[in-house]
N, C-alpha and C positions, 0 to 999 in steps of 0.2 A: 303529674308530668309525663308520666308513661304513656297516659289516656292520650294527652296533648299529641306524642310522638305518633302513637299507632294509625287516630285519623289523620296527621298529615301525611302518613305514609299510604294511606288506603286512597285517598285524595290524591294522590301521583299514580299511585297506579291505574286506580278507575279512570284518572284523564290520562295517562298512557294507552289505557286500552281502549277507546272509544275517541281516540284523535281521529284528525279529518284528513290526517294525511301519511303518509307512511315516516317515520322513524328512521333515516335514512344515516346510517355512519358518515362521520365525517372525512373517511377516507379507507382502503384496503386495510391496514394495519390495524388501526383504530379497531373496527369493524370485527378484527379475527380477534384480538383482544378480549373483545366483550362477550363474542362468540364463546372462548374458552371459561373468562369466567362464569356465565349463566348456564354453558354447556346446554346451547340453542344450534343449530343448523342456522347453518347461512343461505340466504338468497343473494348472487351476484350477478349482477346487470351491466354486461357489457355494452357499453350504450354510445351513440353519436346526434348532437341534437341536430343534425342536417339530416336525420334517416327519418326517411317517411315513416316507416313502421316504428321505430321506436318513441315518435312524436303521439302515434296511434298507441300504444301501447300505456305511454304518458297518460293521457287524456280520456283515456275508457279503462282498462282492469286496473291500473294503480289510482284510481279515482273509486274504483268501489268501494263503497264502505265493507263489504264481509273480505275483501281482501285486505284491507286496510286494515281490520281487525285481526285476521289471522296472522298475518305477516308482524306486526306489534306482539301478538300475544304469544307467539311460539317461534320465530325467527330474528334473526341478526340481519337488516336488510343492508346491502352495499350496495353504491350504483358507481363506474367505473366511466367516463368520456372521453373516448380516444381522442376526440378535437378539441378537450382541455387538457392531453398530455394527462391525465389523470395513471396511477402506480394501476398496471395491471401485471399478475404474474403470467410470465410468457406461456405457461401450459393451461392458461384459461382462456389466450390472447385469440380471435376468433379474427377473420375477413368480412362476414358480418356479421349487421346489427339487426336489433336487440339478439345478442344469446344469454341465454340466462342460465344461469349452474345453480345446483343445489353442493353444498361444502359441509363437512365437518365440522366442527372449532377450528380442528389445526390448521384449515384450507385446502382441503383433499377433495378432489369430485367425488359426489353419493351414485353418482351416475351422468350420464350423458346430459346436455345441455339440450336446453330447447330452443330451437334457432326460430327467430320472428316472434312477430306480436301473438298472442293468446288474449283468447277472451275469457271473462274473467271467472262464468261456471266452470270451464277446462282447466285452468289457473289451478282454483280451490281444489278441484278432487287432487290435483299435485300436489299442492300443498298437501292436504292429506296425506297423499300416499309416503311423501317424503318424512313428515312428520312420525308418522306410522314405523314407516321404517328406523327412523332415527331413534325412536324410542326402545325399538327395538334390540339395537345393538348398540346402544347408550345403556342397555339396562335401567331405565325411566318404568 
C-alpha cells in the first residue's frame, strides 16, 4: 500500500512539473497561503486582458516550457486582473500593466517590480536571481 502511495505521489508531481501551462492560484489569498505553506516565493502579475503587453506577455514567456517549468517547480504563481475587479493589495496596486513583483510567503516585495512584458531568457535569469536570493534568506 505504501508502494501504491509513493508512485501516485511521484505521478503528481512529475505532471506538476512538466505541465504545459503554469499553475496559477486561484486567487491572492489562496496563492499566499500555499506560498507560506511550501515556503516558495511568489510570482504576482498584475495583469489587464485589454493591455497589449500583457496579452504579449500571455502568449510568448508564459507559454515557455523552461519558464513554465521553473515557475511550477520553485514558485507560487498568482495572476491578479484589474478589469475582473480581481483582490489586489493596494501596495502592489501599479497604473500599469503587466507589473510583476517577486513576494515572500507573507506577501512582502523581494524587490522592485518589473513593469512590461519580458522575454522569457530575461524572465529565467529572474527567476534565478529571485530564487537564489530567497533561498538565501529562507535558509533553503
Amino acid at each position: 500500500m505504501k508502494l501504491k502511495k509513493t508512485i501516485l505521489a511521484l505521478l503528481i508531481l512529475t505532471s506538476s512539473l512538466f505541465s504545459s501551462q503554469i499553475n496559477w492560484a486561484k486567487d491572492f489569498d489562496s496563492g499566499i497561503v500555499k506560498a507560506r505553506k511550501v515556503n516558495k516565493p511568489v510570482l504576482f502579475v498584475f495583469s489587464r486582458h485589454s493591455c497589449h503587453y500583457c496579452r504579449v506577455l500571455d502568449s510568448t514567456t508564459f507559454k515557455d516550457k523552461k519558464v513554465i517549468r521553473a515557475l511550477n517547480k520553485d514558485f507560487v504563481s498568482i495572476i491578479s486582473y484589474s478589469d475582473e475587479n480581481d483582490y489586489t493589495p493596494r501596495e502592489l496596486w501599479r497604473p500599469g500593466t503587466p507589473t510583476l513583483w517577486f513576494l515572500n510567503p507573507n506577501g512582502k516585495p523581494l524587490f522592485q517590480p518589473i513593469n512590461g512584458a519580458i522575454d522569457a531568457p530575461n524572465f529565467l535569469q529572474s527567476l534565478a536571481i529571485v530564487k537564489k536570493e530567497f533561498d538565501l534568506i529562507s535558509g533553503k
